[in-house]
C-alpha positions as CSV (number, residue, x, y, z in Angstrom):
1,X,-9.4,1.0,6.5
2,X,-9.2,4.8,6.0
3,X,-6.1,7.2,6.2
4,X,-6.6,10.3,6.6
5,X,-3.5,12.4,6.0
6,X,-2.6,16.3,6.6
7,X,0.8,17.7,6.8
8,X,2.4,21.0,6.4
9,X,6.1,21.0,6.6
10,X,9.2,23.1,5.2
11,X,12.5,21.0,3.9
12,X,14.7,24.0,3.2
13,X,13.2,26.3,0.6
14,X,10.7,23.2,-0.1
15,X,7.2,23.9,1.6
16,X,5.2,20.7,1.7
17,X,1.5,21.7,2.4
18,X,-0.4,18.2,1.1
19,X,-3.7,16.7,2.6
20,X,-5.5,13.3,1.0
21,X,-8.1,10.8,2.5
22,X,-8.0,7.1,1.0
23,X,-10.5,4.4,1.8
24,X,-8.0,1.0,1.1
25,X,-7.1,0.1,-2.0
26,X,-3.8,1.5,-3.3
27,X,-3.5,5.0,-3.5
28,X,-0.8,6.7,-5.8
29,X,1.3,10.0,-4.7
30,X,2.1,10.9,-8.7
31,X,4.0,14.0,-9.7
32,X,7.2,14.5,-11.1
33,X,10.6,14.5,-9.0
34,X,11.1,17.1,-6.2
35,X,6.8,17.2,-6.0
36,X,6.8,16.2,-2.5
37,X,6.1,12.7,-3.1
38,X,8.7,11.3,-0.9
39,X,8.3,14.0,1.8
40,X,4.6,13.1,2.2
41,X,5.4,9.4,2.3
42,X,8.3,9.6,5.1
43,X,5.6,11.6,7.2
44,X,2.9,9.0,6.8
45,X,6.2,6.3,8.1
46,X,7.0,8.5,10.8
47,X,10.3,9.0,9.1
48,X,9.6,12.5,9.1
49,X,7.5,14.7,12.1
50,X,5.9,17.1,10.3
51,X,5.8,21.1,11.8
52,X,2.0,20.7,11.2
53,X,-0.3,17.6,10.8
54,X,-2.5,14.9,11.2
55,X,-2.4,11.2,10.4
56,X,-5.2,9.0,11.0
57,X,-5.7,5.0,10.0
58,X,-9.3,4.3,10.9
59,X,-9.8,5.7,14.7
60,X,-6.2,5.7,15.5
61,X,-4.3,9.2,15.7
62,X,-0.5,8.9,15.1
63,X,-0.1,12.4,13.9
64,X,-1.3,15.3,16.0
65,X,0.7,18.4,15.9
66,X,-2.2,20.5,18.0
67,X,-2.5,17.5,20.4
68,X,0.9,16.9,20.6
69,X,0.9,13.3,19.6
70,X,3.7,11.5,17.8
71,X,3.7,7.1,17.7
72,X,6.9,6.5,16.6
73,X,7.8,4.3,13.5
74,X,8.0,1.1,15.1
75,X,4.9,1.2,17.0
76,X,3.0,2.1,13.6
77,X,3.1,-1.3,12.4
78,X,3.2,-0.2,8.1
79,X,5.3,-1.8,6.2
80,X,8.0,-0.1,4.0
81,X,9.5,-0.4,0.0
82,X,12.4,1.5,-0.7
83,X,13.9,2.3,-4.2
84,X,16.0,-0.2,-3.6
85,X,15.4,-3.5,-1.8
86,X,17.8,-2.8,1.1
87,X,18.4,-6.7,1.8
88,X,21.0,-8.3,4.7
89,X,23.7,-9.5,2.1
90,X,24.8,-12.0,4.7
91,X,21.6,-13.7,4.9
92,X,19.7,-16.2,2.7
93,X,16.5,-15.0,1.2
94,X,14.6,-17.1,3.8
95,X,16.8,-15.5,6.4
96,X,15.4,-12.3,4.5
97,X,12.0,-13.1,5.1
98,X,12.2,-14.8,8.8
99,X,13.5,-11.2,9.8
100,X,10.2,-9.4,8.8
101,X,8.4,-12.3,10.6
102,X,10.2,-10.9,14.1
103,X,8.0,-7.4,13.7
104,X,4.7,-9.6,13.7
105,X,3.2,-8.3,16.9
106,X,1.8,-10.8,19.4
107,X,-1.6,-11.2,19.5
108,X,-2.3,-10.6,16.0
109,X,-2.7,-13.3,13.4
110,X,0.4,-13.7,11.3
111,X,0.8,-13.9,7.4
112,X,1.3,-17.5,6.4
113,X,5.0,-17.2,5.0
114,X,3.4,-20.3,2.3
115,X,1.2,-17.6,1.5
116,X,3.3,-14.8,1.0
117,X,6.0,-16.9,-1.1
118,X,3.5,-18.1,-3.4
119,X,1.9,-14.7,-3.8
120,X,5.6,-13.3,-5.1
121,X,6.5,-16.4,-7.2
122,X,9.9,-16.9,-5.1
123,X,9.3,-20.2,-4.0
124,X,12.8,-20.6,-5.7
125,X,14.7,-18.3,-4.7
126,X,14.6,-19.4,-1.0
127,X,18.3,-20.8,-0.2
128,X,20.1,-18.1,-2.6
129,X,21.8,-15.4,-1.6
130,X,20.8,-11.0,-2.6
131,X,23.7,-11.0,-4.7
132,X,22.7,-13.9,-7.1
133,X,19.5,-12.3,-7.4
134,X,18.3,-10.0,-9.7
135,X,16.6,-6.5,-9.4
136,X,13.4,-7.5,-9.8
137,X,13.9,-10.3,-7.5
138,X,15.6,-8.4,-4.9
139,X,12.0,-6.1,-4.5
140,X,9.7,-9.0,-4.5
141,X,11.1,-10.7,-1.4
142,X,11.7,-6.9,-0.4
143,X,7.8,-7.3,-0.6
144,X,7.3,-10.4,1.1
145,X,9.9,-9.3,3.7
146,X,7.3,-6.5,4.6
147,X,4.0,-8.1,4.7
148,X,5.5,-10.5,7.1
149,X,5.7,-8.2,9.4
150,X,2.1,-8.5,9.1
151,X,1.7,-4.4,8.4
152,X,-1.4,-2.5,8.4
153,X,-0.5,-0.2,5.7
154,X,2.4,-0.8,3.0
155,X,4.2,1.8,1.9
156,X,6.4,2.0,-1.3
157,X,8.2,4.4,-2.3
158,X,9.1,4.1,-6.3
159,X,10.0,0.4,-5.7
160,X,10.5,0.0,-9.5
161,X,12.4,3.2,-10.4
162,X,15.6,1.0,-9.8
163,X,14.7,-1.5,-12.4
164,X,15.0,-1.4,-16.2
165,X,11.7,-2.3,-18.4
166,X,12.4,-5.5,-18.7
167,X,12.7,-5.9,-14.9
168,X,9.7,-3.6,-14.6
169,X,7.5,-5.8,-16.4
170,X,8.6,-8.8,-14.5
171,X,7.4,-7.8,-11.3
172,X,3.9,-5.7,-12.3
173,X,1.9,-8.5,-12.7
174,X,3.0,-9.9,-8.8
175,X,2.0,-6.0,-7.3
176,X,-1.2,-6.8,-9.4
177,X,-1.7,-10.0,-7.5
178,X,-0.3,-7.8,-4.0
179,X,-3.3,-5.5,-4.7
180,X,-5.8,-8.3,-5.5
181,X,-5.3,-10.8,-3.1
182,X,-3.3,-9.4,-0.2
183,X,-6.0,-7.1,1.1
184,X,-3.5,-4.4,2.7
185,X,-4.0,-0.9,2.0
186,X,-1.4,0.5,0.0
187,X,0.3,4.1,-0.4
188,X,2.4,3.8,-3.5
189,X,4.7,6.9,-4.8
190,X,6.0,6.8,-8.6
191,X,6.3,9.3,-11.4
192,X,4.9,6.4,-14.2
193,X,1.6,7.3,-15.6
194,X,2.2,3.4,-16.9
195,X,2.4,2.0,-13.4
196,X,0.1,4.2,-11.5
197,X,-2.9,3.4,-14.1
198,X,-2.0,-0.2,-14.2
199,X,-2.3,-0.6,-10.1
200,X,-3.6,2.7,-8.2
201,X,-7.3,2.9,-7.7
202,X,-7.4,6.1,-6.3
203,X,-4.5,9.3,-7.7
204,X,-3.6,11.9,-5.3
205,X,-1.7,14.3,-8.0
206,X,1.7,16.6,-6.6
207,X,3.2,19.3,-7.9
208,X,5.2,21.5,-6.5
209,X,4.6,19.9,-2.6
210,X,0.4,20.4,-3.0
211,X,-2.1,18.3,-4.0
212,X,-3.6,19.4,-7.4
213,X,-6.2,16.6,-7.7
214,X,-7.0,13.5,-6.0
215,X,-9.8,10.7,-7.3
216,X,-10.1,7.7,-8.8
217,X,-7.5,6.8,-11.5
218,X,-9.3,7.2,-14.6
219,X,-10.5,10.5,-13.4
220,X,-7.2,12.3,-12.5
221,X,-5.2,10.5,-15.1
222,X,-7.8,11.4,-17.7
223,X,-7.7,15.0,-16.4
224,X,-6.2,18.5,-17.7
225,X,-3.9,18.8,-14.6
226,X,-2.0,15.6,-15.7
227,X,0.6,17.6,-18.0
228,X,1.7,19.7,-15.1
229,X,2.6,16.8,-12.5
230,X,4.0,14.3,-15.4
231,X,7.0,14.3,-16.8
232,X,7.4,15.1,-21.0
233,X,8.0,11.6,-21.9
234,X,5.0,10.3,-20.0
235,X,2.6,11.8,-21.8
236,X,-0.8,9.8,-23.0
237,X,-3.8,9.2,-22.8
238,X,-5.6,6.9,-20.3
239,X,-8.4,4.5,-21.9
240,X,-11.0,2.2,-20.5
């Protein structure tokens, strides 16, 4: 399923003027901090109305500034990952994951919790509570909270910045599986060269609240305009 994204919007000094197209798959916003990642990601949620804009998933218009059209953020349907895992602390992870279950629309087939359980490897961690998890953990049923809400687009926004390395590569290989097997479209934001060439297949590159390239990984990570939108210590090279 497309998306189809154009938004021009000013936060403060900040003037966000970004468009992208993506045909499924997971798309990465990379740039460094303050490129208008997050901006362009709170816009595509409806978090954010945009002073100008259009946002289209296949043949349905949620953004049209001209048209005066704006579907709220609970009639999208998309799920959302935040930096951190934002969990009820009161509630069991099961409890956790029954809630995303209650956005399922009616009418529409939902995601076998089994399913989504086995995807994320948390079979275990069912009865426990957030706070005897750990951060990795806490973002995969984070994760699984979200696609039981049966989304048609997930959104995450640096869902791994939070985490350590040692957390980090604990839950890459279950977004890999996310990516393989879930068949959801996903818009993912992070500032990692490591993670965006290990799961985007397409690289919409920010700096300074534009877009400066957008293709498949490979190409834009393998490009020229990669050591303005990167931080210093992420420089590399990008081999296949």
């Amino acid at each position: 399923m497309s998306l189809a994204v154009e938004a021009r919007h000013r936060l403060g000094d900040f003037i966000l003027d970004a468009a992208f197209t993506s045909d499924g798959g997971v798309t990465a916003l990379f740039g460094r901090s303050g490129s208008g990642k997050t901006s362009l990601i709170r816009i595509i949620a409806g978090l954010t109305r945009p002073a100008e804009g259009v946002v289209r998933l296949g043949e349905d218009v949620l953004v049209d500034t001209a048209r005066g059209i704006f579907v709220p953020p609970h009639r999208r349907r998309f799920g959302y990952v935040f930096q951190e895992a934002r969990l009820f602390p009161h509630l069991t992870v099961r409890q956790n994951l029954n809630y995303g279950r209650w956005f399922s629309p009616k009418g529409t087939r939902p995601e076998s919790p089994d399913r989504v359980v086995g995807l994320l490897g948390i079979g275990d961690l069912l009865d426990r509570q957030p706070a005897n998890l750990s951060g990795g953990e806490k973002q995969r049923v984070a994760i699984g909270r979200a696609l039981l809400a049966s989304p048609r687009l997930l959104l995450m926004d640096e869902p791994l910045a939070a985490l350590d390395e040692e957390r980090k590569a604990e839950i890459l290989p279950y977004l890999e599986r996310l990516r393989d097997e879930a068949g959801i479209p996903i818009v993912y934001v992070s500032h990692s060269v490591a993670e965006v060439a290990r799961l985007a297949d397409r690289v919409v590159l920010m700096t300074g609240g534009r877009v400066e390239a957008v293709g498949p990984a490979s190409d834009v990570l393998g490009g020229p305009r990669l050591a303005s939108a990167a931080d210093r210590r992420e420089a590399g090279s990008v081999l296949s």
